[in-house]
VOGU-3710 file (C-alpha; in Angstrom, 3 decimals, decimal comma):
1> xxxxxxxxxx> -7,401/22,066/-12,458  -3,825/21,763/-12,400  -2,828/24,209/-10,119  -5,319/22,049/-7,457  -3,355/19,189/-8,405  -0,471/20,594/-7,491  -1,520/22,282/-4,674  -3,161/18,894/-3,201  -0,379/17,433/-4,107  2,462/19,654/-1,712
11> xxxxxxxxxx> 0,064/19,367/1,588  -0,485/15,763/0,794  2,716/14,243/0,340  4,455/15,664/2,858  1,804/14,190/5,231  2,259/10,918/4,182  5,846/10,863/4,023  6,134/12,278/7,548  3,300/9,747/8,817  5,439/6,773/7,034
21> xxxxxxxxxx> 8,724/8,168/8,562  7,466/8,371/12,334  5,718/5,078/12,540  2,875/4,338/15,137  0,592/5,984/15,769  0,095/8,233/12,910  0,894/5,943/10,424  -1,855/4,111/11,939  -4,357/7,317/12,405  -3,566/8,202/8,152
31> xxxxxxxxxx> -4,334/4,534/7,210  -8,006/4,535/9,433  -8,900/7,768/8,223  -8,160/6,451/5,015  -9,983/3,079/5,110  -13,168/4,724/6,591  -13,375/7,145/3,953  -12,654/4,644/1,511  -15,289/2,452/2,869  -17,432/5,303/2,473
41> xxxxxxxxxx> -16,785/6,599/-1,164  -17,419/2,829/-1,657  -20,876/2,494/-0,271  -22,440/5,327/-2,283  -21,267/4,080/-5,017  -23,121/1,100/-4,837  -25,612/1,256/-7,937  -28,789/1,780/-5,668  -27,573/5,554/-5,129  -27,488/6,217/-8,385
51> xxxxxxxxxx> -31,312/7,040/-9,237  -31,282/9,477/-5,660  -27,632/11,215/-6,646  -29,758/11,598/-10,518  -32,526/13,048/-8,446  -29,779/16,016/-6,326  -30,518/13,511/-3,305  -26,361/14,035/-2,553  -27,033/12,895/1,186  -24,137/11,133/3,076
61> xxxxxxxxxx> -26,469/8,551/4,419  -26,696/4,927/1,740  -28,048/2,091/2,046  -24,823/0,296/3,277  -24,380/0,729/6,796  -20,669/2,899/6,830  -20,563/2,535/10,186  -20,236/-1,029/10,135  -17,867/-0,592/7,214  -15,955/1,866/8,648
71> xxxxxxxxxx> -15,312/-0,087/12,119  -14,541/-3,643/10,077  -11,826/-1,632/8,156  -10,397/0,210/10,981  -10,148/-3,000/13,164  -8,384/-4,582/9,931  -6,082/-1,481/10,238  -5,300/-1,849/14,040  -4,950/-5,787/13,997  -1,728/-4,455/11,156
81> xxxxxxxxxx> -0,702/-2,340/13,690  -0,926/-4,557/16,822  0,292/-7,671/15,191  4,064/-8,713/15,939  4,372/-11,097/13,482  2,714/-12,408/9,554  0,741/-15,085/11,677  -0,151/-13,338/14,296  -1,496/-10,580/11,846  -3,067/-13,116/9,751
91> xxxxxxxxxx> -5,191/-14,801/12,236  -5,977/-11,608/13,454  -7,269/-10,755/10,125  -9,244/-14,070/9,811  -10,800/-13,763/12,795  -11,969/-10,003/12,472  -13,482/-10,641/8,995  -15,350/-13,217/9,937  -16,696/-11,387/12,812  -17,600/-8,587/10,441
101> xxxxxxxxxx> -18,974/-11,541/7,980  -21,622/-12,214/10,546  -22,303/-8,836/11,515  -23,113/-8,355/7,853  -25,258/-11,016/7,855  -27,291/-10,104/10,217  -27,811/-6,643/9,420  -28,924/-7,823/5,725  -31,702/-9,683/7,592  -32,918/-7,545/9,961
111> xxxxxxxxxx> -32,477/-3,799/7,294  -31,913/-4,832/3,931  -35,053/-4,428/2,285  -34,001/-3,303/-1,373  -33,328/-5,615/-4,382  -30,393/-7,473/-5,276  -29,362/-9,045/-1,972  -26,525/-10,506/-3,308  -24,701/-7,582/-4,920  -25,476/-5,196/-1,639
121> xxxxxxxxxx> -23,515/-8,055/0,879  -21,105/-8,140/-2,083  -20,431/-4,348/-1,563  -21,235/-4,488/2,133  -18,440/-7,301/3,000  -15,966/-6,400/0,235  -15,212/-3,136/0,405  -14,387/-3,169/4,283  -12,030/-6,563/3,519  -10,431/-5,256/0,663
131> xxxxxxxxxx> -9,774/-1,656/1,584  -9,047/-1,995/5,371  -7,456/-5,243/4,592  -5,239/-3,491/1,961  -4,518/-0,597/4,677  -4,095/-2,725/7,186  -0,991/-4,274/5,365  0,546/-1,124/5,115  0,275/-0,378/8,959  1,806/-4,232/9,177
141> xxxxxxxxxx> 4,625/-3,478/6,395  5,329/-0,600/8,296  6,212/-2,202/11,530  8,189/-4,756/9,836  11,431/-4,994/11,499  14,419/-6,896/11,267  17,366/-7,905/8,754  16,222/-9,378/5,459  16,889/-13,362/5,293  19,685/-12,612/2,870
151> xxxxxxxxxx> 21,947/-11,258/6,378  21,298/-14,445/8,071  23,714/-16,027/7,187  26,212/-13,639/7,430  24,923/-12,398/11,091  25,705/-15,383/11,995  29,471/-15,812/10,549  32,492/-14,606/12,825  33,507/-11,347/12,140  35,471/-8,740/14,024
161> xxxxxxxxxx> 33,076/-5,907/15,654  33,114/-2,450/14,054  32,998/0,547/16,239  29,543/1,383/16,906  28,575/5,430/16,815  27,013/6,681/19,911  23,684/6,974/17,823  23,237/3,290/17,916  21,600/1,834/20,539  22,021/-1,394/22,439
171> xxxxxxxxxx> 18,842/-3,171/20,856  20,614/-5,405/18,706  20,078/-4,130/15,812  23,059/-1,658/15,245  25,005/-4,848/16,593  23,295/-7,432/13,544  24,461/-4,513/10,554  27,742/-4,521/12,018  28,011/-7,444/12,041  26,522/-8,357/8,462
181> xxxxxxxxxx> 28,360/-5,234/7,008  31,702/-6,886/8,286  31,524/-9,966/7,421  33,990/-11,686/4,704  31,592/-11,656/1,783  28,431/-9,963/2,891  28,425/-7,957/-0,487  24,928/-10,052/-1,084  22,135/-7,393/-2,052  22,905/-4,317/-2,781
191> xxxxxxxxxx> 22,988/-0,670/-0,711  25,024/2,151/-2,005  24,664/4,843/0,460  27,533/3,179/2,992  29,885/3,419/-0,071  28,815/6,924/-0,941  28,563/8,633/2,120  30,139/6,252/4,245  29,489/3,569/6,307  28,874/5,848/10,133
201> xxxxxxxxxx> 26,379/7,126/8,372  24,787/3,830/7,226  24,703/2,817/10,859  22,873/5,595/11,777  20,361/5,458/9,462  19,751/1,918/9,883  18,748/3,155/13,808  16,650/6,039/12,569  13,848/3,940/11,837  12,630/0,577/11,236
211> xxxxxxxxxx> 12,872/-1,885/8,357  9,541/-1,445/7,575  9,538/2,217/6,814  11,385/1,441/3,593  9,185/-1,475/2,497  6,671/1,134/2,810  8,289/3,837/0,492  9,595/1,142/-1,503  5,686/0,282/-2,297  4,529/3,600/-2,730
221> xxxxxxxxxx> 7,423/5,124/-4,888  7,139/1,875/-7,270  3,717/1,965/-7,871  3,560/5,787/-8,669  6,507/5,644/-10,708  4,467/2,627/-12,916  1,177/4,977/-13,201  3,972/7,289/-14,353  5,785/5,328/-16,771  2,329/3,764/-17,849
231> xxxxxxxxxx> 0,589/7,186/-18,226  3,532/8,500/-20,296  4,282/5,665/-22,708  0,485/4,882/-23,312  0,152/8,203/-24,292  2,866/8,407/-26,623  2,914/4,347/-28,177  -0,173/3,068/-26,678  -2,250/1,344/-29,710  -3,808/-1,574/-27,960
241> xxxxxxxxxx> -6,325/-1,180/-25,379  -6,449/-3,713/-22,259  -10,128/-3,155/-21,762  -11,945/-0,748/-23,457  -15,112/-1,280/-21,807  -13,845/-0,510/-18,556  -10,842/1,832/-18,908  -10,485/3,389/-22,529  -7,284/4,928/-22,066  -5,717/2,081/-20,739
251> xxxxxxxxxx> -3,109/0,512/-23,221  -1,347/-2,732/-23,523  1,648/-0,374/-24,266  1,057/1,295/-21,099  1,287/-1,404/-18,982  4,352/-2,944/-20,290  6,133/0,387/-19,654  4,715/0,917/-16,617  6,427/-2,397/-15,704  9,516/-1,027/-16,858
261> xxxxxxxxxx> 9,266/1,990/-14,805  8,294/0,131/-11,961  11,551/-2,453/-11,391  13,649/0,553/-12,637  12,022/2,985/-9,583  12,338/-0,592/-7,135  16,257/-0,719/-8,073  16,566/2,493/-7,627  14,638/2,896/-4,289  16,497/-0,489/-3,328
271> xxxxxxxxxx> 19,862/0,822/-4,023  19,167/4,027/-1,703  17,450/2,362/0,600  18,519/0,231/3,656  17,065/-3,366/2,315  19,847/-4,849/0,899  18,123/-6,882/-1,614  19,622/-8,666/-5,153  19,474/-6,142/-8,192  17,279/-8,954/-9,754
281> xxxxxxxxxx> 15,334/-9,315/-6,910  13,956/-5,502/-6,447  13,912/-5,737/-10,634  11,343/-8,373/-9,731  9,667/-6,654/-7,373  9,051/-4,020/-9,587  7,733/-6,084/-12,420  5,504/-7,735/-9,917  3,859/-3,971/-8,707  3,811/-2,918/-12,283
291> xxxxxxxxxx> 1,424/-6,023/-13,149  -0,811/-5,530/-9,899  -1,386/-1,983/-9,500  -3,479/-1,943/-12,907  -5,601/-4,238/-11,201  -6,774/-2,384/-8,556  -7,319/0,549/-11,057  -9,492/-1,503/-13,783  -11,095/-2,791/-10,497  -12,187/0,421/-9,337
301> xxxxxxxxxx> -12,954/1,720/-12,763  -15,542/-0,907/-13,361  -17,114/0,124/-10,125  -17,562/3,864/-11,222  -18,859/2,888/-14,498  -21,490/0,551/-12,789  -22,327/3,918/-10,958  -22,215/5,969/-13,239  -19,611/8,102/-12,103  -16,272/10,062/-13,203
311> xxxxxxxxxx> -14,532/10,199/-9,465  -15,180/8,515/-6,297  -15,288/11,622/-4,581  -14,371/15,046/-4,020  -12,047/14,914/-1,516  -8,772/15,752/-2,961  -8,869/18,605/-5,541  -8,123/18,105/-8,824  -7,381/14,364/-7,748  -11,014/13,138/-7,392
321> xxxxxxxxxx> -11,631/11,310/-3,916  -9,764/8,887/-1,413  -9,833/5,309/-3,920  -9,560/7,402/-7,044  -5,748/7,994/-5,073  -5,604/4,749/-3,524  -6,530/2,319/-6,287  -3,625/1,041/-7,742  -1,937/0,893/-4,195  -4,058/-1,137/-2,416
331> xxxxxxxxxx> -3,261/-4,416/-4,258  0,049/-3,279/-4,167  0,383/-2,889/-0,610  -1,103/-6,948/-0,081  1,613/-7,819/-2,588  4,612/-5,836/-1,150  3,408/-6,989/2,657  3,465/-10,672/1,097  7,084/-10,393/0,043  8,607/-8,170/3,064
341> xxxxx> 7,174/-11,409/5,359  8,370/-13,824/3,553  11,671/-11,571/3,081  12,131/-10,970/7,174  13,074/-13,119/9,522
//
């Protein structure tokens, strides 16, 4: 079981790390793969499949239509992707979820003919809003660009130019961290690697790739480093459980320290990282991804119990399937996306 783990773990990452790094269109490709097989995992395990998977009825097919799942969550997932800026991705997102509200609708009248109406649209409009929605944020995080609102002010002071590498192209954007990292007192937020490798380097990296590639890793690394820090510290202090009816292991403990490990990872991550954000902001951060990401584990917890199952899936190895790897990110990821905007110019 470990060695799977492990195993999974060495193709996966570097997938997702490379598919962060370069941007559109395979960030895009990994988040609606992603979302439809999330979609998927979600609709069988709707409680109505739970007498046929009893009965070794382990068909693909459910009662939930996954195609119409699958297509709401991957339009949520290009509308991230096409979407210049937070309103333009919002309305986008509006707009498709209502079309997929109505879609929903009428496919409950015309095929739903099993009990509980009202929990099947639950899954059926849900799981397509939440999990594309959440993957669609990370395909909008991701094309995030621009100087956080902390350089505004200092973009905009007089400063004398710095000699720009030949790396740097003329899109303005080597031009704005010149100018912000030369200005008279534009030590606001913090960003070591200019100090410690120097500041050519800096430039260039700046260039390499967009803004939004490290709100992305600053996301992912922070929430796996609070499962980390939670896992660890429950294990070894936990006493009180959060909710024992839906997660046993789950600790009160566990949380806090995840919390910990969380805005220590987001300082860290910050530091290395071109975002050149306040200490006490990325602390912040941190503490705000270590509180969310239990959610969207307890959340998806309660759904396997309801089904009566240990995994969403089988996809990964050793790991269980797409949600039991994407459930503490996905609120994460609405959260992180939320700041970044607000953050950006």
């Amino acid at each position: 079981m470990l060695l799977h783990r492990v195993l999974t773990a060495l193709v996966g990452v570097p997938v997702v790390l490379a598919c962060i790094w370069l941007g559109a269109p395979w960030i895009t490709i990994l988040a609606a793969v992603a979302a439809v097989i999330g979609v998927r995992e979600a609709y069988r395990l709707y409680p109505a499949n739970r007498d046929r998977m009893a009965e070794g009825d382990d068909s693909p097919d459910t009662p939930l239509p996954v195609l119409l799942g699958g297509v709401w969550a991957v339009a949520l997932v290009l509308a991230g992707e096409l979407a210049v800026r937070p309103q333009d991705f919002g309305w986008a997102v509006l707009g498709i979820c209502m079309a997929g509200a109505v879609a929903a609708g009428l496919w409950m009248i015309a095929a739903w003919h099993g009990q509980r109406p009202i929990a099947a649209a639950g899954y059926l409009i849900v799981s397509p809003v939440y999990i594309g929605g959440a993957l669609a944020a990370a395909t909008a995080l991701r094309g995030i660009d621009g100087l956080p609102r902390l350089w505004r002010a200092k973009v905009d002071d007089p400063a004398p130019p710095l000699s720009r590498p030949p790396l740097i192209e003329d899109d303005g954007l080597g031009e704005a961290f010149e100018t912000a990292y030369a200005a008279p007192g534009a030590a606001e937020g913090v960003w070591a690697l200019p100090d410690i490798i120097g500041s050519d380097f800096a430039r260039e990296l700046t260039v390499l790739t967009e803004t939004g590639c490290w709100w992305l890793l600053l996301a992912i690394l922070t929430v796996y480093a609070a499962d980390t820090g939670a896992y660890m510290v429950g294990r070894l202090f936990g006493r009180h459980r959060m909710a024992p009816g839906i997660s046993p292991g789950k600790t009160w403990e566990g949380t806090a320290g995840g919390m910990l490990a969380a805005a220590i990872a987001a300082v860290v991550v910050g530091v290395l990282f071109p975002l050149r954000l306040e200490i006490w902001h990325l602390a912040m951060i941190g503490v705000i991804l270590g509180a969310v990401s239990p959610i969207g584990d307890l959340a998806e917890s309660k759904i396997k119990r309801l089904a009566d199952a240990k995994d969403s899936g089988n996809l990964f190895p050793g790991h269980g399937g797409m949600l039991d790897r994407l459930d503490s990110l996905l609120p994460s990821l609405i959260a992180v996306y939320v700041l970044a905007a607000v953050s950006t110019p």
